[in-house]
Every structure is written in C-alpha cells, then in structure tokens.
N, C-alpha and C positions, 0 to 999 in steps of 0.2 A: 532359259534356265528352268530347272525344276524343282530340284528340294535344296534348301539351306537350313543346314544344321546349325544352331545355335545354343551352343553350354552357356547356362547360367550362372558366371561365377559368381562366386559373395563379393559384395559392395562394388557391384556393376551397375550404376545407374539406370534406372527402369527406359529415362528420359533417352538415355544414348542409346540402347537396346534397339528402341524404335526407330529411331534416325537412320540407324546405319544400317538394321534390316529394312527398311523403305527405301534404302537408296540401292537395294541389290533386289527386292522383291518388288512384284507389281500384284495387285489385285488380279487375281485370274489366268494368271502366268505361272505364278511360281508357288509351292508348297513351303511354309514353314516349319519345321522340327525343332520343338525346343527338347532342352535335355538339363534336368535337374540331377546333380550326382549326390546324395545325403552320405557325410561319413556314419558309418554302422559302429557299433563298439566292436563286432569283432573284425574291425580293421588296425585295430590295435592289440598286443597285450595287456593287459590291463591285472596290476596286482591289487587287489582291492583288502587291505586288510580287516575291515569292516563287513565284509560280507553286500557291501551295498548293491543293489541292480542297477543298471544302468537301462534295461528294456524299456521301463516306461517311459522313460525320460527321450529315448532315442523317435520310440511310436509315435510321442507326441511331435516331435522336431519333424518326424517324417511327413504327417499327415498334415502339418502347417506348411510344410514346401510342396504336398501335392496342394494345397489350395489358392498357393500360390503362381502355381506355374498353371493352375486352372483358369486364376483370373484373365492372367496374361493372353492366355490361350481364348479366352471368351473377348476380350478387349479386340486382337486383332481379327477376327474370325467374325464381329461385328462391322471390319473395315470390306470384307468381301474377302477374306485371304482364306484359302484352305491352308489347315493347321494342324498340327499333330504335338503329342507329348509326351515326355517318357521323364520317370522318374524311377531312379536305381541306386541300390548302397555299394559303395565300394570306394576305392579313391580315384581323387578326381581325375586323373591323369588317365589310367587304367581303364579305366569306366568309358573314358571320351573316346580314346582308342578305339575300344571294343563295339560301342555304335556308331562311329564312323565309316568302320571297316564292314559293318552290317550293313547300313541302310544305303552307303554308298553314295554320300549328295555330289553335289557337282560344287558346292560351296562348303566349308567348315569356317564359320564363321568364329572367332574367337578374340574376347576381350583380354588385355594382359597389362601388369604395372612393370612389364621390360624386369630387368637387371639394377637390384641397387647395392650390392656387393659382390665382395669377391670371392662370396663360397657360391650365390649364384652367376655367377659367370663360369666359373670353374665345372659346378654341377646341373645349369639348367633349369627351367621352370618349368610348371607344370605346362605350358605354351610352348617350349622348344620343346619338351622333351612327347608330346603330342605330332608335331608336324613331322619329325622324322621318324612314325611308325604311322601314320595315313598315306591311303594311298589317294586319299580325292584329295583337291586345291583344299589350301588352309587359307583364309584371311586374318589377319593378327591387328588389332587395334588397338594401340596404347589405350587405356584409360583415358590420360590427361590431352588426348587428341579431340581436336574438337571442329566441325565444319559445316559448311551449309550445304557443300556439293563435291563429287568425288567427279574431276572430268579431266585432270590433266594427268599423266601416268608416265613416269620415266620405266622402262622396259630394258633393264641388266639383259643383256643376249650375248650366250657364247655357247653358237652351235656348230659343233664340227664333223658331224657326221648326218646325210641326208634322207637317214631313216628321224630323225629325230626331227623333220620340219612341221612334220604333222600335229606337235606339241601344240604350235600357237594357234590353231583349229579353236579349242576353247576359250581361247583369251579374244581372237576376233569374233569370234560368238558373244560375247561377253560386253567386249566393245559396241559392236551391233546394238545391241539389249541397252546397254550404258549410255549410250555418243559418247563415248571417251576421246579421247585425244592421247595416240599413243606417240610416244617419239624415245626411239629404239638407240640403246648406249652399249658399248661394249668398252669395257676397262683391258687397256696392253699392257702388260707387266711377264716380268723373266720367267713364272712360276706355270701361267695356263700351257697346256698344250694343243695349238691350233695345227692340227691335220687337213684342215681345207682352208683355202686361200683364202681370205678377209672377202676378194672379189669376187670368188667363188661362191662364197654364204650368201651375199647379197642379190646377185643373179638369181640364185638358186629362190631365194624367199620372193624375190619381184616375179619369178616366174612360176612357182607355188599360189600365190598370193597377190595377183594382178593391181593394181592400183594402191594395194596396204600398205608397202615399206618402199619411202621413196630412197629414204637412208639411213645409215647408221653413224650415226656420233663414235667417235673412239676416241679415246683418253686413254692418257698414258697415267698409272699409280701402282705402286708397289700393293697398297692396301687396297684389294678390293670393294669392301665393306664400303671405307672410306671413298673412295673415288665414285661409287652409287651414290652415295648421301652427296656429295659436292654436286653432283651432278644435278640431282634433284632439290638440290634448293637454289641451282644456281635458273632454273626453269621455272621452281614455283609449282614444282608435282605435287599434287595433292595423294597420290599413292606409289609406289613403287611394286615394281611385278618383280619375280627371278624362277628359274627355273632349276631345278636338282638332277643331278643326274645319279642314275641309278648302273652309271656304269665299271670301270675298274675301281678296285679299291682305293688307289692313291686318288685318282679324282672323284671320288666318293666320299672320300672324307675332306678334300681341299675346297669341292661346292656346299659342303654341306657346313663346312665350320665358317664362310661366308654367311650363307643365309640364317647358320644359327648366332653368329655376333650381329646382326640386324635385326632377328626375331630378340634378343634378347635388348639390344638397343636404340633401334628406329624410332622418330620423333612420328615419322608418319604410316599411316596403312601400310600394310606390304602382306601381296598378294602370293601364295608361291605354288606353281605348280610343280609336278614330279616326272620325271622321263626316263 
C-alpha cells in the first residue's frame, strides 16, 4: 500500500482516526493524506440583511482547521509515517471527490453515521454520494464501529466476465499487507445475471489465484444487501468487501444500489472496490 487518503469529518473521533489508519498504514510503508474540507461562505447564498461580513469569521475557522490538521499531521509523522495535508473550501462531498480523483490513493478511507432517515436513504450522504464518483477503493466506517483488529472479511463476489478477475489483485495485495482472512460469498437470487458458470468463476479464480480461493459460499436471498449482512455476522467478519461494476446500465445501477444500501447501512467496515 501507498497513500490513504483520509477526509476529516466533524465529530470523528481524533481516538478512532488513529486506530483505523494504523490498522491499514505501517510506518515506512505507506503515506498518509489527511484532507480537511472548510465550508466557505460562498458555498452558500447568503442574504445578509445587515450588511454583516462573514470573511473574518470564515479566516478564522479556516486557519484553526489548518492547525489542526497540522497537529495531527505532526502527532503521526513523529510515529515514523510519511504524511501529507491538504486543507480546501468548498463542500464536503465535492471537495473529497476532487482529491481523490487527484492524488489517486489506493485507499479512501472515510468515516460515516450511515442512514438515519428516510430523506437520507432516499438522497444519500455525503459517504454514498463520494463512493459512486471515485475511482480508487473507498473504505466506509460507521462512527459507532468500534475494534481492536480488522482480520476476518466476508468477500460479496459476483464475477461473470474474465476480464474482470484481475479486480481482486488489490484486495489480495491488501490481504498480504493485512493477514486477512478472506472467505468468499456470492448471494443467488432471480435478479443477478450469471453469464459464466458458478463452476466456471471458481476454476477460473483457483487458477488466477493459485492457493487464494478454495471456495465459495452461495446463498440463496432475494435481498442482496441483506443476504451479505447475514452472512457476515453469521462468520463474525470484522469487515465486508464488494465490488462495483462499471458495466451495462441496468447492472450498474442493480450493483451500485446494493453497495449503496450498505454504505448507507452497514453495522461494519465495508471495503469497495470498482471494476
């Protein structure tokens, strides 16, 4: 691994911050990027009947969030970490996008409080609405997620086409880097469409991937979503993987509204990459 990008949201615990970039960074291994995003006033309209300014007020806010993402940035860079920091106005969403797609990490690491209504469900958060315009891995971590160690990973897999095995390249990279423990699930329901043979995918992956995938779990669920969670708590995964596909429309939007009702709902990590 090399660089992991990590957005600052507001009221992300300093304490979880560290944990969870120490359990994906090593001293000397991997670069950290933090990324502070300041709302600007003119991120808004603003009618101000008063006449009032809002610039100083804004200067100050700004130059207290670079000092703070300075300290951060000195805290870990005293652990032996190469470190980097970018602080930008604009909204948060917008903003994470645009240096994602820049700097290109091999990780987006990002904190989130999930879904707790049904205008966000409907409309997405600033976390869903990020993962489906990156093109590097997102990592998503509830808030209220809490552990000592990230080593078991149920692995959602529905690949039907053999340009696409080269996807889990990074994830057993990752694995590698980790000692994970992956153990690979694929949910059957009326809806996916499987052009290679179930026995097909798995040859094709044991002989890709010599010793990695002895097998695959399948489960039958109508609810994809659903049938991942079951699966993963019926194991005790400490994170969940899935993968997007960037291919026809109709299963472009059927993968993508999976992994966006478990970015929006997931009790645990979930990792996603894009294909």
């Amino acid at each position: 691994m090399n660089t992991l990008l990590i957005p600052l949201a507001p009221n992300t615990p300093l304490a979880k911050i560290k944990k969870f970039a120490a359990f994906f960074a090593r001293p000397g291994k991997a670069r950290l990027h933090f990324l502070k995003v300041v709302t600007s006033p003119e991120a808004f309209t603003i009618v101000d009947p008063l006449g009032l300014s809002f610039g100083p007020l804004y200067e100050t806010t700004f130059h207290a969030e670079e000092n703070d993402i300075h300290e951060l940035t000195e805290q870990f860079s005293a652990l032996g970490f190469e470190v980097e920091e970018t602080v930008v106005s604009g909204f948060f969403d917008s903003e994470v996008i645009a240096q994602a797609n820049k700097i290109k990490p091999d990780i987006l690491l990002m904190f989130t409080n999930g879904s707790h209504s049904m205008i966000e469900d409907l409309f997405g958060t600033n976390t869903s609405h990020v993962f489906e315009k990156v093109d590097c891995p997102v990592m998503v971590i509830p808030n209220d997620f809490d552990t000592d160690s990230i080593k078991k990973v149920a692995v959602g897999i529905h690949i039907d086409d053999e340009k696409n095995f080269k996807v889990l390249n990074d994830l057993f990279e990752l694995s590698d880097y980790m000692k994970l423990d992956l153990n690979f699930i694929k949910i059957d329901n009326n809806y996916q469409l499987d052009k290679m043979d179930d026995s097909a995918v798995l040859t094709h992956l044991q002989q890709a991937y010599p010793g990695r995938v002895s097998y695959v779990v399948h489960r039958k669920a109508q609810n994809l979503s659903k049938g991942l969670q079951e699966y993963a708590d019926e194991i005790n995964a400490d994170m969940m993987v899935l993968f997007t596909t960037r291919k026809g429309f109709i299963e472009k939007l059927f993968h993508k509204g999976v992994t966006r009702d478990l970015v929006l709902h997931s009790k645990r990590p979930l990792l996603i990459y894009h294909f």
